[in-house]
Each structure stands twice: as structure tokens, then as C-alpha cells.
N, C-alpha and C positions, 0 to 999 in steps of 0.2 A: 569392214564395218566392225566397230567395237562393240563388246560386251554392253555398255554402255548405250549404244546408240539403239542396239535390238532391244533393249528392255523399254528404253523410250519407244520405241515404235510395238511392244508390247502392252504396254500401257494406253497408247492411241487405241491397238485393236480392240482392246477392254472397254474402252469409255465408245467405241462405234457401237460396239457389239450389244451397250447396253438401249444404244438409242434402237438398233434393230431390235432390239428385245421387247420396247414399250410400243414401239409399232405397230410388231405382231400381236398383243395383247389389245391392242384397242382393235385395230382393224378387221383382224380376227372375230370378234366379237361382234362389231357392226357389221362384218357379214355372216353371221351366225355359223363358226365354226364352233363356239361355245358359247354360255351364258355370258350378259353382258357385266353383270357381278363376277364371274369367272374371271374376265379379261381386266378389268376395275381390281378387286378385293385381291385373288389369290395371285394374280400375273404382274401387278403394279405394286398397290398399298405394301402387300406384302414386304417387298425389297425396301420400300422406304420405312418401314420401324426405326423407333428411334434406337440407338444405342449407349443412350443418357436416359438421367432424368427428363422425367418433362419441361420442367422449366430452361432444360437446355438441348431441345430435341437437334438430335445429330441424325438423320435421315441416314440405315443401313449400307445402302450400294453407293449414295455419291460419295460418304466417308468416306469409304473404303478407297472409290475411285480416286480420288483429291489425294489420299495420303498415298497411294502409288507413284499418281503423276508428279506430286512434289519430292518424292525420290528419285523418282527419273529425273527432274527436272534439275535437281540440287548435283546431280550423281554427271551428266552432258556439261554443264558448267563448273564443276568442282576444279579440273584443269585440260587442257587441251591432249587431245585435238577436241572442240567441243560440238561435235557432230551428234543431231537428235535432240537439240535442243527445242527446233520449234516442233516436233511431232510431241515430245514430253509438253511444250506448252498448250498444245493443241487440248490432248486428252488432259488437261487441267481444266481448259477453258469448257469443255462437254460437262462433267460432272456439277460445274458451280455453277453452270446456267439450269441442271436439272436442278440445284439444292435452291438457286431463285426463284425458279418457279413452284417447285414446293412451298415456300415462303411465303409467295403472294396467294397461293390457293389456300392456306391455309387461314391466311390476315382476311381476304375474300369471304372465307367459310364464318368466320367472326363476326362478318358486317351483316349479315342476315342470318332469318330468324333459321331455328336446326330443324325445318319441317317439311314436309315434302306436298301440302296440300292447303291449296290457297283458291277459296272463292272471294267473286264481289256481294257477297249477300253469305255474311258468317249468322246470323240470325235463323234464318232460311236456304242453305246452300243447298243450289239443283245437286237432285239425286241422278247416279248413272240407271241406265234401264236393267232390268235382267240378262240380254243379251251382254250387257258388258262388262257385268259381276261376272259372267258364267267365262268369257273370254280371260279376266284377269285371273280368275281361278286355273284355268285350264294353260295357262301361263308359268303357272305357280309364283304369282304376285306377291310377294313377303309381306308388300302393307295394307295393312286392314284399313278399311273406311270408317273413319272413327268419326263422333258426335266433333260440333266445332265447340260446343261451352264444357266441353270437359277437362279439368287441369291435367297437362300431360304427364305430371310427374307423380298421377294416379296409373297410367297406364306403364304395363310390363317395357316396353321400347323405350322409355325416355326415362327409366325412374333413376338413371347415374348419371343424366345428363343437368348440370347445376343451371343451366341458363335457362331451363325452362321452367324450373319450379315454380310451383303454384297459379301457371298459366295456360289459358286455353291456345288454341288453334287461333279462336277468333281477336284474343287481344293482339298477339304476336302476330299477326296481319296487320293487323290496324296500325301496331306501332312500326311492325320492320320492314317498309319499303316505304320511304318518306319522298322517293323521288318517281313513285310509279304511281297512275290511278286506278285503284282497285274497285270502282265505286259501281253502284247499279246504272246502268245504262238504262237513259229514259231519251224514249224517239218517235216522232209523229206517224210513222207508216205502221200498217199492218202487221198482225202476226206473222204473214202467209207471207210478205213481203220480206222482212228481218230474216226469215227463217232461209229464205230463198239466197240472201246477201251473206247470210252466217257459213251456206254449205259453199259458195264462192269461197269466200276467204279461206276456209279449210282448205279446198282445192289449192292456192294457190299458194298454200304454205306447205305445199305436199304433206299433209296428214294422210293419214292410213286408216281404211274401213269407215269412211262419212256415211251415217246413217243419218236421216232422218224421220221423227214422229210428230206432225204438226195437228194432233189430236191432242197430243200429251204436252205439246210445243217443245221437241225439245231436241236438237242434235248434237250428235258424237262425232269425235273420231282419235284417233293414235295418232300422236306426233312420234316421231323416230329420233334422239337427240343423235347428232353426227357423232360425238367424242363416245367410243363405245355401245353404239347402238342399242341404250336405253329407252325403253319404252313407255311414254305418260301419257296416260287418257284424259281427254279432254269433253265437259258436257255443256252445253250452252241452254237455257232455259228463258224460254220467250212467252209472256204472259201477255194477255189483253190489257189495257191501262187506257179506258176513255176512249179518245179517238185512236189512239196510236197503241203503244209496245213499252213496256218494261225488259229490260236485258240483264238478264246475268249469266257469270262464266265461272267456268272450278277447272282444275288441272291439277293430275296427282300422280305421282310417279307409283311406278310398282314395285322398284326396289328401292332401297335405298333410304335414312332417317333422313337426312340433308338433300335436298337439292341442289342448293349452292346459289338461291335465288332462279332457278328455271322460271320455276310453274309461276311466281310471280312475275317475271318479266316475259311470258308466254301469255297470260291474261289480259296484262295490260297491253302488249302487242295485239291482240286478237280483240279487244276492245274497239282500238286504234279504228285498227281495219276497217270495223263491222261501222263506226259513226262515220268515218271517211266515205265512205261508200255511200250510206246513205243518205252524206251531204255533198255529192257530187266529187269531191276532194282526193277520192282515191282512184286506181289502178281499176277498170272493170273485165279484165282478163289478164291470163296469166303470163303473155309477151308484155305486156304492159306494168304487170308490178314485176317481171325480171328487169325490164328497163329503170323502174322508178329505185330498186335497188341496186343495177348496176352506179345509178348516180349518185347515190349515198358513197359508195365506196370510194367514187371519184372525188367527190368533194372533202370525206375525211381523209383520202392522199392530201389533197391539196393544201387542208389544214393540218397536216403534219408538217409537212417542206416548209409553211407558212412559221 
């Protein structure tokens, strides 16, 4: 084997070793080997700093990775014997899929609002109970529960961030999910009844710690996100409205400025659910919405190969 050909298969073990690396940093995390900002911030973001200007952000490790692999790669094809050429192509092809997908999380990060707390009722949004201040604390939950009409670029967290200036939580709802309903759920059944369908649906979205208080109308629980085992509390607030129920939903993460669109697309999914159900339309156990999901996933195969 040539000098040549080890440096190319040098190069591959660098670009595996990096995808072992973010592995361990998420998975790690989702299983509570460390904080899930740990596994996020110091174990991931970190590597990816840019090593430019901003306006021409070059992400740290896949650089570095990309300008290896194209040595190797330049160095196996320069002249024969040209052995090690696809392992140098290989650890090329690792590092530009990580630098795409950097690209698209960040163009993603762009297309919604930078906030990590979204109700359907920003006028009025259900408050969490004591029990779940005292858990988020006891968490040590970095974001605070802040008013929805207060402009955020009053507040310490957001005052360098330009996209939000001079606006509240509640306008930046209103404006930035044009494709999700965020609205007050209004529905003919009972408080006692809603509340009963709401702690279903939790269950079957595997949330964590469903309480309910149908004094105060009002149930909790922790959704677990998969990608690094972040933690967002979720409160649903069920009022009397005539014969029937008023509905609204909040969802907030505890770390983190950005969600990246979660707690909005967790809302309106939990929305979904709770009307579905109690229009006959949905899943009324949890073999049944595994099924009603496994065929989601089947159908958008089918519209991909389509």
C-alpha cells in the first residue's frame, strides 16, 4: 500500500470518526449521560464554528474534513498506481453531507420565528401549575416564562438577536407559522370530557409526567424531543364555553432561544389530535394511533418513489 493510499484511508477514518463523534453527543444526551445542551452546544455546535466571516460561514470540522479528503483525493489520482481513491472519495462525500445539512438547519432556523414558546391564546396563554415551575427549576431550565406582549428585544436573551426587534412572543406566533393552526380550539363536549381526550393524546404521544387538574381545567406533561433528549413542557387549558369547551395549548422548551419550529408544530399536532378524537376521526388507543402513523410513513414512501 502506498503512502498515498493510507493517507486516503486516513482521511475516511477522520470523516467516520466524526460521524461516531455526533452520535455519541446526541445519543449520549438523550440518554442522560450529560445535559442535553452538553451534547447540542459543547459536543456538536462547538465543532461547527464558522472559520470565516459570517457572511461566508465555513462550519470548523467539515472544512477541515473536505480540505483533507481533497488532498487525498487529488494526491490517489495525481498518477498511478491510483489506489485509495474511492476511500479519499468516500471521506469527502461524509464531511459535505455534514456541511448540507448544516445549511439546511440553518436556512430551516431562518424560516421561523427565534422563540422557543408558542401558545394558541397569546392574549391569555394557559399558565404551567406550581408543580411544573418547581420541576423546570429543579431541571435548571435556562428559559424563563416570559409575558407574550412584551417586545423581546427588551428582554436580556434576545436583545442581539435583529429579527426580533421590537416584537412580542404574540405577534411572531401570529406571523411565523403560516402553515400550522395555532388557534383556540372551540368543541361541543364537556370540560370533564376534553380533559379526559387531552390526557389520551399525551399518552399516546409518549409524553412524560401527565398530570391532570380539572378544578383548574388544566393538563401537563414533558414531551422528550428524540435529537438529543431535550426537554419541552407542555399545558393544555380547558374552560367551560356554554354548552361545550374552549381549548387552548402552550409548549416551551427549557433550553434553548430557538426551537427550530418544535413547540409550534407540537401544538398544532396536539390540537389535531385532541379535535380528531373528539370528532370520531382519530386513533382512540395507542395500537391504533401506532398504526394510523405507521401508514403515514407508508404513504409518504410511496410519494417519494411516485
Amino acid at each position: 500500500m502506498t503512502n498515498r493510499a493510507r493517507f486516503a484511508r486516513l482521511a475516511l477514518a477522520l470523516s467516520l470518526l466524526s460521524i461516531l463523534w455526533f452520535g455519541i453527543a446526541m445519543f449520549g444526551a438523550s440518554a442522560g449521560l450529560w445535559k442535553p445542551l452538553t451534547g447540542f452546544s459543547d459536543m456538536t455546535m462547538a465543532l461547527m464554528k464558522p472559520i470565516a466571516p459570517p457572511d461566508v460561514p465555513l462550519p470548523m470540522l467539515p472544512t477541515a474534513l473536505i480540505v483533507i479528503a481533497l488532498v487525498a483525493l487529488v494526491a490517489t489520482l495525481a498518477k498511478a498506481p491510483r489506489k485509495g481513491w474511492f476511500a479519499a472519495l468516500l471521506a469527502l462525500a461524509i464531511p459535505l453531507a455534514l456541511f448540507a445539512g448544516l445549511l439546511s438547519l440553518r436556512s430551516h432556523a431562518q424560516s421561523v420565528p427565534f422563540i422557543h414558546d408558542v401558545a394558541t391564546d397569546t392574549a391569555d396563554p394557559p399558565q404551567f401549575s406550581a408543580a411544573m415551575v418547581k420541576a423546570r427549576e429543579e431541571d435548571e431550565a435556562k428559559n424563563k416564562l416570559y409575558p407574550f406582549d412584551v417586545p423581546l428585544d427588551t428582554l436580556e436573551e434576545w436583545k442581539s438577536n435583529e429579527s426580533v426587534a421590537g416584537k412580542t412572543l404574540a405577534q411572531l406566533i401570529e406571523s411565523g407559522y403560516p402553515g400550522l393552526d395555532l388557534t383556540t380550539l372551540h368543541v361541543e363536549e364537556s370540560p370533564d370530557k376534553v380533559i379526559d381526550v387531552v390526557e389520551k393524546a399525551m399518552e399516546m404521544r409518549g409524553y412524560r409526567g401527565i398530570t391532570s387538574d380539572p378544578k383548574a381545567g388544566i393538563v401537563e406533561g414533558t414531551d422528550k424531543v428524540f435529537w438529543y433528549g431535550f426537554l419541552d413542557d407542555v399545558v393544555v387549558r380547558v374552560r367551560p364555553a356554554g354548552k361545550g369547551s374552549v381549548v387552548d395549548f402552550r409548549s416551551t422548551s427549557r433550553v434553548g432561544l430557538s426551537d427550530l419550529g418544535v413547540n409550534a408544530k407540537r401544538v398544532a399536532d396536539l390540537r389535531q389530535a385532541v379535535l380528531d378524537r373528539l370528532t370520531g376521526r382519530g386513533p382512540v388507543d395507542p395500537e391504533a394511533y401506532a398504526a394510523e402513523k405507521s401508514d403515514e410513513v407508508e404513504e409518504d414512501l410511496k410519494d417519494a418513489d411516485e
